[in-house]
Every structure is written in C-alpha cells, then in structure tokens.
C-alpha positions as CSV (number, residue, x, y, z in Angstrom):
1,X,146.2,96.1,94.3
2,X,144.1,94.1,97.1
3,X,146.4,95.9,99.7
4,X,145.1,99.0,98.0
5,X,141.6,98.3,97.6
6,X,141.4,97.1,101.6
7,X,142.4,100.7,102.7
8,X,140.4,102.7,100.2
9,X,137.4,100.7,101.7
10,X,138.5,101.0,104.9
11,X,138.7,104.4,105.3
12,X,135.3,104.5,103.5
13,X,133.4,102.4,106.1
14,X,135.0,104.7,108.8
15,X,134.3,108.0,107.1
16,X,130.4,106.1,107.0
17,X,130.3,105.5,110.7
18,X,132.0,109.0,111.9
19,X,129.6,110.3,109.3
20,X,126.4,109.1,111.4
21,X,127.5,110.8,114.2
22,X,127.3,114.6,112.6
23,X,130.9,115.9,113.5
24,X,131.4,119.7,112.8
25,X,134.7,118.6,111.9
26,X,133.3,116.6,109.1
27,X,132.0,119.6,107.1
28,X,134.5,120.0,104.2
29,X,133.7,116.2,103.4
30,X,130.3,116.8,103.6
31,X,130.8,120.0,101.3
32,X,132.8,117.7,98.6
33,X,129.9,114.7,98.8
34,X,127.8,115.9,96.1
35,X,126.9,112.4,94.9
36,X,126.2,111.3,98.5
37,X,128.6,108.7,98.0
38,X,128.5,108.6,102.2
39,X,125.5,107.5,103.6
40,X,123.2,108.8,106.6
41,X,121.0,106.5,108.6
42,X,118.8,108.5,110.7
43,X,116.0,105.2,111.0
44,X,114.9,106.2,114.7
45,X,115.9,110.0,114.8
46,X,115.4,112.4,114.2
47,X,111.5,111.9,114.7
48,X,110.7,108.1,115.6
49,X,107.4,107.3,115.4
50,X,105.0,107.1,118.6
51,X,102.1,105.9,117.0
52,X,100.6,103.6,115.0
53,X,97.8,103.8,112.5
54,X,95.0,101.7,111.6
55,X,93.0,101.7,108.6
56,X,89.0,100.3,109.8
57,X,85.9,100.5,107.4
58,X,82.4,99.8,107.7
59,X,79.6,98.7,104.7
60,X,76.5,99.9,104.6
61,X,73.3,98.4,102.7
62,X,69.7,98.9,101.6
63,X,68.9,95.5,103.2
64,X,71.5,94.8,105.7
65,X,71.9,98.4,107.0
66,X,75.2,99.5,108.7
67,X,77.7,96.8,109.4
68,X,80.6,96.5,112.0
69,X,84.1,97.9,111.9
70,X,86.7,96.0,110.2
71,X,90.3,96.7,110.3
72,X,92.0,96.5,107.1
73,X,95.2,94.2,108.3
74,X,98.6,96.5,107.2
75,X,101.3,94.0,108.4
76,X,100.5,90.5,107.8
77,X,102.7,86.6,108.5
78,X,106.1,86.5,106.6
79,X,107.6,83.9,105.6
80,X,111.9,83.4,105.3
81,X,111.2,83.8,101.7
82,X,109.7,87.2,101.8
83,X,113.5,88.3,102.8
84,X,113.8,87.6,99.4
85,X,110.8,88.2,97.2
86,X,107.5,90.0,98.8
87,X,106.2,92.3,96.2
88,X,102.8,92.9,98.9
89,X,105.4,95.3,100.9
90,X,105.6,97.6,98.5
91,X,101.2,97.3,98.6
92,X,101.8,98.1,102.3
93,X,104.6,101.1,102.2
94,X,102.4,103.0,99.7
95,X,99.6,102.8,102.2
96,X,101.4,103.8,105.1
97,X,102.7,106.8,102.8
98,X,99.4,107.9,101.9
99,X,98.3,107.6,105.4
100,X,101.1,109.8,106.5
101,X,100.3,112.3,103.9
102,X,96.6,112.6,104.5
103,X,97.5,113.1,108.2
104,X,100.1,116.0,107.6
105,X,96.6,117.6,105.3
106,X,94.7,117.1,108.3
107,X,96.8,118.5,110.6
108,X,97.6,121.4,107.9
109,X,93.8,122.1,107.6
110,X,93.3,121.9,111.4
111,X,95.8,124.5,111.9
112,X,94.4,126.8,109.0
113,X,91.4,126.3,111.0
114,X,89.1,125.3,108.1
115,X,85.8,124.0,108.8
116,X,85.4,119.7,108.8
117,X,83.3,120.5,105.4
118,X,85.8,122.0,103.4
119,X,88.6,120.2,104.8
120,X,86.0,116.6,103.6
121,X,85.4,118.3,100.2
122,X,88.8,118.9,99.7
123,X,90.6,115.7,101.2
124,X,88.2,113.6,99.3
125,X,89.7,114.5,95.9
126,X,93.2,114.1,97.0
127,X,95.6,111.3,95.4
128,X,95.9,109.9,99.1
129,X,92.4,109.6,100.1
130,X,91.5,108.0,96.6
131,X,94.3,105.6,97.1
132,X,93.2,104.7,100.4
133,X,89.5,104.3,99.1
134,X,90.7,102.3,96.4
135,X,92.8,99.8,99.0
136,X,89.3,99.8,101.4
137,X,87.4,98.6,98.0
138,X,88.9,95.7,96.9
139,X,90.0,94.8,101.1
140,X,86.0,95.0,100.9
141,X,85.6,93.1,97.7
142,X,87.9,90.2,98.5
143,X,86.9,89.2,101.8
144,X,83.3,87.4,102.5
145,X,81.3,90.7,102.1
146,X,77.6,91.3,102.3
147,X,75.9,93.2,99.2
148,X,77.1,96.6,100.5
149,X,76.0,99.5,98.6
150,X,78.6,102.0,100.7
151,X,81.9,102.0,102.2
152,X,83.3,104.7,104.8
153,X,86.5,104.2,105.9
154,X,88.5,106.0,109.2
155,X,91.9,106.3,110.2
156,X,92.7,105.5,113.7
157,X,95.8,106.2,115.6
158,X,96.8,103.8,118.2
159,X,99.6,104.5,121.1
160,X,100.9,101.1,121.7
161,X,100.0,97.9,124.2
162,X,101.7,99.1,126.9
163,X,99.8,102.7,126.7
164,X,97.0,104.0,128.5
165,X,95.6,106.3,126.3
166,X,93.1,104.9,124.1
167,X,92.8,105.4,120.0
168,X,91.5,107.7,118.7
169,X,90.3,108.8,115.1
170,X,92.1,110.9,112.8
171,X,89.6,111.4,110.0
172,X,86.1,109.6,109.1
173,X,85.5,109.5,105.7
174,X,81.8,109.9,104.3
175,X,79.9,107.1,102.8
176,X,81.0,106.5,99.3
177,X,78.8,104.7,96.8
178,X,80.4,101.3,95.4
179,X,79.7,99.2,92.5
C-alpha cells in the first residue's frame, strides 16, 4: 500500500513539473484536468512586474495650509513569526489589488481618450479608489497628524534603484473633505 502510494505520488509531482513547462504533448491531460488537480506556477511569467507603486498623500488645512507628501509605507519589518501569522498582509495585498485595478481604469480611460474630468468623476466613485481613500484616512488618522480638513492622495510608479528614469504619477486624486 506505501509502495503504491509512493508511485501514485510520484508520477503526480512529475506530471506537476513537466506540466510547468507547457508541452503540446501534455494536452489530453490537460483536457481530462477539470478540477485542476495539476498545478501552474507562472509567478514571474508571463508578465513580471517592472514597476513598483507608491501610494503618497498630502493634508491640507484652514490654518496650516497644504502639507508635504507622505508615502503611505506598503511593505513594512517582518518578523519569523509573520511566516506564520500576519493578518496585515492581507491589509497590504488588497491594496496592491486596488492599485492594480485603478491603473488598468486609467489606462482604459486614457485609451478611450476621455477627458481627466470625466475620467476623476468617474474613478472617484469606483470600489478601488474608495478603498484607497479609505486606507489614506485612517494612514492619516493614525499617525501624528495636524487638524487637516482635506486629504488628496496620488499614485506613483517607481522603476527601481538601479533605474534612471524617475517616478512618475499615475493619478492625483482631488481634495476630499475629512472628518
């Protein structure tokens, strides 16, 4: 039964590892694998990323006027623990989603060619863009801030140390009103 077991796994983990390669000659199996019972890592391909993005803000207030930048920090010091429990990745994947999906409406938009207004009014009620207010908020709330009356927020896209061409913004948002 062991002996049995052994080769049934066996042939599983090399099915897995010929399977990563995309053989033509592996299209029957593929064909049968409707529960996906083989699995596909395709982490770096088959677009890696070549960018990174930044989420920076700036308060604004009757008495203190408009403030400096301030980069809302996305990866932050593990610990060996966090291997184990870190519930504040799951905090950090959801904003790197809604980043990625306000971009791809950006870019969408650009290429409609529709003008910066309507492409604001419009991004500024969508589920992304109110999530990324809402992280910018309570960033804003929680650290040492002044009696701001306004927030705006902008994505940046950065290109890496070792790159010689400088960040540049993706989308500014307008000055939103906070509590």
């Amino acid at each position: 039964m062991d002996t049995c077991a052994a080769f049934i796994l066996g042939i599983w983990l090399l099915i897995s590892i010929l399977w990563q390669f995309q053989f033509k000659s592996l299209t029957t199996i593929k064909e049968l694998d409707f529960i996906g019972i083989f699995p596909n890592w395709t982490f770096f391909a088959p677009n890696p990323g070549t960018s990174d993005y930044h989420i920076i803000y700036r308060s604004a207030g009757e008495d203190t006027g408009i403030g400096e930048w301030i980069e809302i920090p996305l990866i932050s010091y593990r610990t060996y623990s966090n291997s184990i429990w870190n519930p504040e990745k799951r905090k950090v994947k959801l904003l790197i989603d809604c980043i990625n999906a306000l971009i791809k409406t950006v870019q969408k938009c650009r290429k409609e060619h529709m003008s910066e207004l309507y492409m604001t009014q419009n991004l500024c009620t969508s589920v992304p863009y109110l999530l990324i207010l809402n992280a910018v908020t309570k960033f804003h709330k929680n650290s040492d801030a002044t009696n701001a009356t306004h927030l705006q927020f902008t994505l940046v896209e950065s290109f890496g140390i070792e790159s010689t061409e400088t960040a540049k913004p993706i989308i500014s948002s307008p000055f939103h009103r906070v509590a």
